[in-house]
VEXROKE-388159 format. One record per residue (C-alpha): residue in three letters; x, y, z. Coordinates in steps of 0.001 Angstrom, whole numbers, plus 500000, padded with zeros to 6 digits. Example, Ala and Ser with C-alpha at 12.3 -4.5 7.8 and 13.67 -1.06 7.14 Angstrom:
2
  resn       u       v       w
   ALA  512300  495500  507800
   SER  513670  498940  507140
//
This chain:
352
  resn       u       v       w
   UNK  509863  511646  523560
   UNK  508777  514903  525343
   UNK  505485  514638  523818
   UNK  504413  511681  524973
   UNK  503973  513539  528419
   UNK  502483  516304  526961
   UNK  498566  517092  528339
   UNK  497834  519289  524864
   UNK  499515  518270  521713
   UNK  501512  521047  519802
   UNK  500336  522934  516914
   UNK  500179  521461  512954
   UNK  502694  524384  512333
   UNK  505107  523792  515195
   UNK  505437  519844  515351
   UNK  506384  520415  511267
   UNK  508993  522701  512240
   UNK  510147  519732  514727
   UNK  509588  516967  512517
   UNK  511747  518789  509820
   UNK  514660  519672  511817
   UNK  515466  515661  512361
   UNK  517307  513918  510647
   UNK  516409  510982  508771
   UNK  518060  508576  511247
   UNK  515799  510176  513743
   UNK  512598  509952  511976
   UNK  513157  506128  511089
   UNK  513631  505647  514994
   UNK  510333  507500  515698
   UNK  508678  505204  512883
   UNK  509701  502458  514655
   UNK  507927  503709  517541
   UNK  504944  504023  516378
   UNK  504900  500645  514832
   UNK  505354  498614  517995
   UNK  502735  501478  519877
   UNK  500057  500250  517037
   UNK  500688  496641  517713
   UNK  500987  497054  521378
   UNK  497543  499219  521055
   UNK  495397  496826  518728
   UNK  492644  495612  520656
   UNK  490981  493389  518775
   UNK  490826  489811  519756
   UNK  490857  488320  516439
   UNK  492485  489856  513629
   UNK  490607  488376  511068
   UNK  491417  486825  507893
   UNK  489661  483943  505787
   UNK  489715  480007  505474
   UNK  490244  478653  502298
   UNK  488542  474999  501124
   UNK  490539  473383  503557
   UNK  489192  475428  506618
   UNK  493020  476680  506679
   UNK  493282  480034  507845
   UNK  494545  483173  505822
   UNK  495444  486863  506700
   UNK  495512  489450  503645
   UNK  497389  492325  503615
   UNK  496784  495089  500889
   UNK  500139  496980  499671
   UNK  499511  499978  497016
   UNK  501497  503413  496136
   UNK  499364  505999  494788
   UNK  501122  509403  493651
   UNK  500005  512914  494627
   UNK  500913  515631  492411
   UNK  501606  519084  493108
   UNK  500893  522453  490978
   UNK  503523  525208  491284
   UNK  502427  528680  490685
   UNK  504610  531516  489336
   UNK  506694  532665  491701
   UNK  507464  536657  491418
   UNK  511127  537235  491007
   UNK  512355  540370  491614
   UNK  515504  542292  492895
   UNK  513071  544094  495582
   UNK  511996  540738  496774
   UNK  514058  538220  498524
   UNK  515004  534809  496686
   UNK  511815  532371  496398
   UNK  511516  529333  498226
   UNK  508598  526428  497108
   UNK  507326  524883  500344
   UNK  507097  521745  498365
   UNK  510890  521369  497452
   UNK  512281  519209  499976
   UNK  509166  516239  499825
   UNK  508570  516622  496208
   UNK  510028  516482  492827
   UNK  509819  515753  489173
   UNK  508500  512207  487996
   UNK  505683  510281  486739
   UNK  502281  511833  486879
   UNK  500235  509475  484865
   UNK  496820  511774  484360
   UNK  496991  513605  486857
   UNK  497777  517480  486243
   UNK  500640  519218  488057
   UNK  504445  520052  488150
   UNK  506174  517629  490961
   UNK  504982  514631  492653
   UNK  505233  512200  495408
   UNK  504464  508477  495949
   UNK  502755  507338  499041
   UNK  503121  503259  500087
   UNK  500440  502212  502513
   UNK  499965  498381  503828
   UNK  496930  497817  504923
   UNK  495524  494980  506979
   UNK  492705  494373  504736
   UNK  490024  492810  507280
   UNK  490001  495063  510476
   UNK  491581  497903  507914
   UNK  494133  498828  509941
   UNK  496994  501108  508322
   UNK  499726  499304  509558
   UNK  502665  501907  507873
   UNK  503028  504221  504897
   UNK  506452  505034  502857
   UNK  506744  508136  500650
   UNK  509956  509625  498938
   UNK  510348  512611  496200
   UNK  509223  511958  492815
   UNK  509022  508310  491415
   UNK  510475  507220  495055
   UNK  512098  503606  495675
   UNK  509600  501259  495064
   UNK  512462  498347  496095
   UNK  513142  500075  498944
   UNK  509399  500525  500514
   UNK  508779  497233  499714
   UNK  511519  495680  501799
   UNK  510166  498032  504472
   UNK  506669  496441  504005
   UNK  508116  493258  504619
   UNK  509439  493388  508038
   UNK  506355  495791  508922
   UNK  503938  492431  507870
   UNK  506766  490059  509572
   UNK  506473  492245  512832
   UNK  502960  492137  512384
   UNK  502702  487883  512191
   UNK  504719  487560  514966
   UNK  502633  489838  517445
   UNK  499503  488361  516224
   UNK  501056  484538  516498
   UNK  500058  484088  512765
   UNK  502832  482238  510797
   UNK  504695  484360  507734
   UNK  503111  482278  505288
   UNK  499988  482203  506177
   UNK  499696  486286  505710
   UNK  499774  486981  502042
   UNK  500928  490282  500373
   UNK  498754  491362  497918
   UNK  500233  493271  495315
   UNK  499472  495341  491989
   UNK  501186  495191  488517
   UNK  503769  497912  489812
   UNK  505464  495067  491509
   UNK  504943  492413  489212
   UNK  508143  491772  488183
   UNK  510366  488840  488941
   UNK  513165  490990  491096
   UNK  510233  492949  493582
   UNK  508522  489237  493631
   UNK  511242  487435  494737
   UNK  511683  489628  497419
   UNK  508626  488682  499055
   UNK  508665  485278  498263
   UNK  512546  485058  499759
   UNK  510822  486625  503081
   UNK  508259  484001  503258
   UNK  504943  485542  503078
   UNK  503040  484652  501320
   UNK  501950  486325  497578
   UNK  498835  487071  495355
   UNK  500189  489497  492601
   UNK  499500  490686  489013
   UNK  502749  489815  487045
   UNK  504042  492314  484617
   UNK  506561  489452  483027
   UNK  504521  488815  479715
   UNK  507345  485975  478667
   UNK  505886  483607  480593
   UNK  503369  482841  478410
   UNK  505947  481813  476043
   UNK  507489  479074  478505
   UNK  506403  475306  477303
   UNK  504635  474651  480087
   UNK  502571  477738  480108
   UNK  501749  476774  476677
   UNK  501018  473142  477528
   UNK  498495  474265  479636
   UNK  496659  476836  477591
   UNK  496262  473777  475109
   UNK  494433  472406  477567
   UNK  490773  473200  478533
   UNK  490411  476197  481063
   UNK  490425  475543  484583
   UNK  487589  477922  485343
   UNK  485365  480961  483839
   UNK  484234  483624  485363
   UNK  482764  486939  485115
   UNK  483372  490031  487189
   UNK  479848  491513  488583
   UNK  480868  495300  488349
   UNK  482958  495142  485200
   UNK  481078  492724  483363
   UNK  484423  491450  482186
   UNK  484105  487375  481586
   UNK  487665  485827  482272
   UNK  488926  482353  481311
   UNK  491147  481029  483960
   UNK  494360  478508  482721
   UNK  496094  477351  486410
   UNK  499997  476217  485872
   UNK  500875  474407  489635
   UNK  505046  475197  488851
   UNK  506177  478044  486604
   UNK  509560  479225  487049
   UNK  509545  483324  488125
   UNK  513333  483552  486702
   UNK  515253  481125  484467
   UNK  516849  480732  488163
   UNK  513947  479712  489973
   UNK  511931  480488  492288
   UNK  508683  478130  491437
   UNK  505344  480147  491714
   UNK  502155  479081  490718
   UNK  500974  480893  487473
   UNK  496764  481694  486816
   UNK  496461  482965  483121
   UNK  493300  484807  482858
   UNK  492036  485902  479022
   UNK  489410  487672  478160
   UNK  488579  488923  474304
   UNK  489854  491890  472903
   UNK  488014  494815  472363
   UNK  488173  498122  469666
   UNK  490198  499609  472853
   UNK  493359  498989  473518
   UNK  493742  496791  476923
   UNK  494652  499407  479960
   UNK  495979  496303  481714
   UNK  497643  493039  480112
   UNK  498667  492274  476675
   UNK  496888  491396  474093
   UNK  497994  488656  471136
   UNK  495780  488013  468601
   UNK  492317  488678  469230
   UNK  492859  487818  473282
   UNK  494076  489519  475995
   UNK  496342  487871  478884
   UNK  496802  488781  482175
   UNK  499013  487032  484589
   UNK  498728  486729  488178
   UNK  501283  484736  490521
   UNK  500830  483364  493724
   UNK  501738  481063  496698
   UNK  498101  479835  497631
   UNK  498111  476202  497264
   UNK  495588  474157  495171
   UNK  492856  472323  496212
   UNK  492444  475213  499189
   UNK  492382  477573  496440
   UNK  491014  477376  493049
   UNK  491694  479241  490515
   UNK  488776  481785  491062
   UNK  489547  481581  494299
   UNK  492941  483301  493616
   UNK  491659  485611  491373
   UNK  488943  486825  493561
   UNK  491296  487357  496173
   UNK  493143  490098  494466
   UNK  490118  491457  492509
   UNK  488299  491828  495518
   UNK  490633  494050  497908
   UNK  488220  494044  501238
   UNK  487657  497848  500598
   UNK  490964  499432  499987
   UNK  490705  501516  497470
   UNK  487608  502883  499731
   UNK  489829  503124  502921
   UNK  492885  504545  500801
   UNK  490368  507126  499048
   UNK  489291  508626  502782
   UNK  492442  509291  503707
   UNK  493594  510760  500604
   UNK  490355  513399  501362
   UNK  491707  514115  504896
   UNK  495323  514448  503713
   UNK  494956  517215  500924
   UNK  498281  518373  499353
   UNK  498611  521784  501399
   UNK  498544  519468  504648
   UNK  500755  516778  503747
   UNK  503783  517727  506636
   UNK  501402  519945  508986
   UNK  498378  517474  509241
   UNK  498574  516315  512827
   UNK  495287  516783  514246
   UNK  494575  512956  514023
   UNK  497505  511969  516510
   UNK  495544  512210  519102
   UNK  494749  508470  518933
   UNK  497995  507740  518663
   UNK  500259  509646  521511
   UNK  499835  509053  525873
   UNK  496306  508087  526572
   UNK  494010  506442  524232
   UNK  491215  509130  525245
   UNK  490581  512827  523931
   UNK  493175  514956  523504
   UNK  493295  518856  522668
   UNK  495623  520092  520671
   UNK  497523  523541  520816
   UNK  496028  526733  518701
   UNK  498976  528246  516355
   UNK  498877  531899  517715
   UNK  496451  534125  515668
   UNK  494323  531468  514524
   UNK  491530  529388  515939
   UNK  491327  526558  518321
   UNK  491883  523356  516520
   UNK  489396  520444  517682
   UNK  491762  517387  518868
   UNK  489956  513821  517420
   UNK  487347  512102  519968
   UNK  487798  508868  518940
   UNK  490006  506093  521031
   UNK  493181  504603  519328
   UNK  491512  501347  518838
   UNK  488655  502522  516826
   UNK  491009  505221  515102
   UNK  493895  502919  513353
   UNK  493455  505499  511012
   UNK  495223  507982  513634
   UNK  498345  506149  513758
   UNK  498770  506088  510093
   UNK  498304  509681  509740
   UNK  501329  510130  512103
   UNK  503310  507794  510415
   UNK  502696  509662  506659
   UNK  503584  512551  509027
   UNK  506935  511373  509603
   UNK  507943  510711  505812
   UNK  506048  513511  503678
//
């Protein structure tokens, strides 16, 4: 770790050359790194979190992949010219690219400590990536993240989207023992008996979401199995009416349209609404996630180092190397506790 001991960092253009001449083995190793220098680094006397009904404390963490998607030109092919080469065609490839226009993409997994908005990692792979995979790699991030804080695994819950909402991902968290708020993708558990006993019954709670408009009735089952094998998870049904548009989240039977959410929070510390506002209302994220997607633009997504600076040697200023023929670049002035963002930066360094 030669540049730990460095007074000026290297340039974008040279420290990609490095980073891409290790080996994967290598770069999981210098991820590590950087994970226990972010926890040994973090400042702040109280990590935050909230108290539910009960005055119990609660830690959230936000975990979301968004894809980035690439355009590829034309290349000119000729025998005068020597064979083309895509800078984009070891980090990127063909997948999903929902509405987004462009040729190849790449998924980026961030957890995020959603009260002092800390990045504490980010996972990417080529095209539709491993999902699985980066979430197991969440999990001991957010374990290793408990234990320095002295916060017990079940008291920090993993918030998740519909991209994880079914029962294999789920019962990966819920076998780690964190705790869970996530939308659930697994539509046939409305059908179960007790699901249906309890949308017999009158709702639990109604509410009505102050941006959207959108007016939910909530249905709260204590003990719904995730699997036919278990484990138990407690079920909120949330249905709202249906519309002239089809639902871009849910299902809709009949005239109403379900959406299931699954969690760990116990009841009476957490109502219904409760539960639902908790994963509704991300502290921010999508605001956090959308800055850094502006300072990480695609041509940038390997060479983008000027924000280590928080990260490596002292917590002060640090310059940064000029590539030769260019201008000086400006190294970041801000300290490594106030810059969380820093470390995150290196770490989406590492895998894109």
């Amino acid at each position: 770790m030669a540049l730990f001991a460095r007074s000026r960092l290297p340039s974008r253009s040279a420290l990609s050359r490095y980073l891409s001449a290790l080996d994967q083995t290598s770069v999981e190793s210098l991820r590590t790194l950087f994970q226990e220098d972010l926890l040994a680094r973090t400042s702040l006397a109280d990590p935050g979190g909230i108290k539910d009904r009960c005055e119990q404390s609660w830690l959230v963490a936000d975990v979301d992949s968004t894809r980035k998607v690439a355009r590829q030109r034309a290349l000119p092919q000729h025998e005068s010219r020597p064979s083309p080469h895509r800078r984009f065609e070891q980090v990127c490839a063909k997948g999903y690219q929902g509405r987004k226009r462009g040729e190849v993409v790449r998924p980026r997994t961030v957890v995020l400590q959603a009260h002092t908005h800390q990045f504490l990692g980010t996972f990417g792979g080529a095209g539709n990536g491993d999902d699985r995979g980066e979430l197991l790699r969440t999990l001991q991030v957010l374990l290793s993240y408990a234990k320095q804080v002295a916060i017990p695994p079940e008291n920090v819950v993993i918030r998740l989207d519909g991209l994880y909402g079914n029962a294999a991902l789920l019962s990966d968290v819920l076998t780690s023992g964190l705790g869970l708020i996530a939308r659930s993708k697994d539509y046939q558990l409305l059908d179960l008996a007790q699901v249906q006993a309890v949308l017999a019954q009158p709702p639990a709670a109604r509410c009505t979401h102050p941006e959207s408009q959108t007016t939910r009735t909530l249905f709260d089952c204590p003990a719904v199995p995730l699997s036919p094998a278990g484990p138990l998870v407690r079920l909120i049904v949330a249905s709202s009416a249906a519309t002239s548009d089809a639902p871009s989240v849910g299902e809709q039977r009949a005239e109403t349209v379900y959406e299931l959410f699954v969690s760990t929070l116990p009841s009476p510390a957490f109502s219904a609404k409760d539960v639902l506002d908790r994963y509704l209302h991300r502290g921010s994220f999508e605001t956090v996630l959308a800055d850094e997607d502006v300072e990480q633009n695609a041509d940038r997504w390997v060479a983008r180092i000027g924000l280590w600076a928080g990260v490596l040697s002292d917590p002060g200023p640090m310059a940064v190397e000029s590539s030769p023929g260019t201008r000086s670049a400006s190294g970041s002035s801000s300290r490594a506790h106030h810059r969380i963002r820093a470390c995150s930066s290196s770490l989406a360094s590492l895998c894109w």
